[in-house]
C-alpha angles and dihedrals in degrees: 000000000000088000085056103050087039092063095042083050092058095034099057095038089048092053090043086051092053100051094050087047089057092041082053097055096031083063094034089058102042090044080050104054087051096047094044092046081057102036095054088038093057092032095244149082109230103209099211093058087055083048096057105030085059086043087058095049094045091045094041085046092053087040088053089044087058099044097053096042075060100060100033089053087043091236111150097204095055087036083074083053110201106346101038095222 
């Protein structure tokens, strides 16, 4: 019974962390191309768009994590992930 519930376990968290690790570079990327277009059109980097374009993918990735643990545990309050809405 625990080696059952041990493999669901890390069945069901590595599919959640997949899927936040895609959510994090679907938002990095996209983030990326806009700051770089900026950044090479006004010769410089500006650090704090890099700052918070990498705060947002890591917020929005956690965000995604929760929200599919929820699902997949069929918990309605993490289903909504970090904003419960």
């Amino acid at each position: 019974m625990k080696e059952k519930i041990k493999q669901f376990f890390l069945a069901h968290t590595s599919e959640s962390f997949r899927k936040a690790i895609k959510e994090f570079e679907r938002i990095g990327l996209l983030a990326g191309i806009g700051i770089l277009t900026e950044g090479v059109l006004s010769g410089n980097v500006d650090v704090k768009l890099v700052i918070g374009g990498s705060a947002l993918a890591i917020i929005k990735a956690i965000d995604k994590y929760i929200h599919s643990q929820g699902v997949l545990e069929e918990n309605a309050s993490k289903a909504k992930g970090l904003t419960r809405f």
